[in-house]
C-alpha positions in Angstrom: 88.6 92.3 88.1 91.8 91.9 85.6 90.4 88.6 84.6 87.0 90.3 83.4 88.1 92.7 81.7 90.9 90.6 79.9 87.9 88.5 78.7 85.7 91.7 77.7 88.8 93.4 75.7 89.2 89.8 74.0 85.6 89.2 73.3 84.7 93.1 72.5 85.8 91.2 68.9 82.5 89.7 68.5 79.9 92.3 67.2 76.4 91.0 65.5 76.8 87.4 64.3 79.7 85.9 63.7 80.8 82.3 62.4 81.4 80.1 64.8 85.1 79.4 63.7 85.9 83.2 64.7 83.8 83.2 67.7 85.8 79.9 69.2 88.8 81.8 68.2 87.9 84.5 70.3 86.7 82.1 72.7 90.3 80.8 73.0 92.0 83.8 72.8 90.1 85.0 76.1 91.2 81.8 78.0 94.5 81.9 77.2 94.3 85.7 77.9 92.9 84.8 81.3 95.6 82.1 82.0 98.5 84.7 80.7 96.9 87.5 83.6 96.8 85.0 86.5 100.4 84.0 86.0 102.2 87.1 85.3 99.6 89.3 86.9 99.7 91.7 90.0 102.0 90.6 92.7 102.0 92.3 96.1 105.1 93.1 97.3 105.3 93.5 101.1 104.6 96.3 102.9 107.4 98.8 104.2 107.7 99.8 107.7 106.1 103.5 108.4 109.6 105.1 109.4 111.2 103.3 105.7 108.6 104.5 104.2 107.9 108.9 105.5 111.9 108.5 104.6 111.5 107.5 101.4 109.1 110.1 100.9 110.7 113.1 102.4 113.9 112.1 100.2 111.6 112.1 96.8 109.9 115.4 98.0 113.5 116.5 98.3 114.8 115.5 95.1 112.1 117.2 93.6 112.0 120.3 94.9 115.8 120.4 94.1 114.8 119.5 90.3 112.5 122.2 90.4 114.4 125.1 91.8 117.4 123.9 89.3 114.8 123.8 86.2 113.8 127.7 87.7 117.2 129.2 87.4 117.9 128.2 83.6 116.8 130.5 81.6 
């Protein structure tokens, strides 16, 4: 799904007719686009166990309540 719509971005360019010099430009733009997206594209990182992860949470929930209740109080 990345790769397509690398390609579409790169070859929204072309619009009407065009010469063919631009249009291989474009043409090689989008491949190298594609090439660029596989490489340093989405990565999954692994998962986190269930107990890691409602910890993590409850902690960011905290933090933010506590942010919110101090931004309260200023005046």
């Amino acid at each position: 799904m990345n790769e397509r719509r690398t390609v579409t971005q790169t070859l929204a360019q072309l619009n009407g007719p065009v010469e063919d010099d631009f249009a291989s430009d474009v043409e090689l733009k989008a491949k190298v686009a594609v090439e660029v997206s596989r490489k340093y594209g989405f990565k999954k990182s692994p998962d986190l166990p269930l107990g890691e992860f409602l910890e993590r949470r409850k902690k960011r929930k905290q933090s933010a309540a506590l942010r919110k209740a101090g931004a309260n109080k200023q005046p």
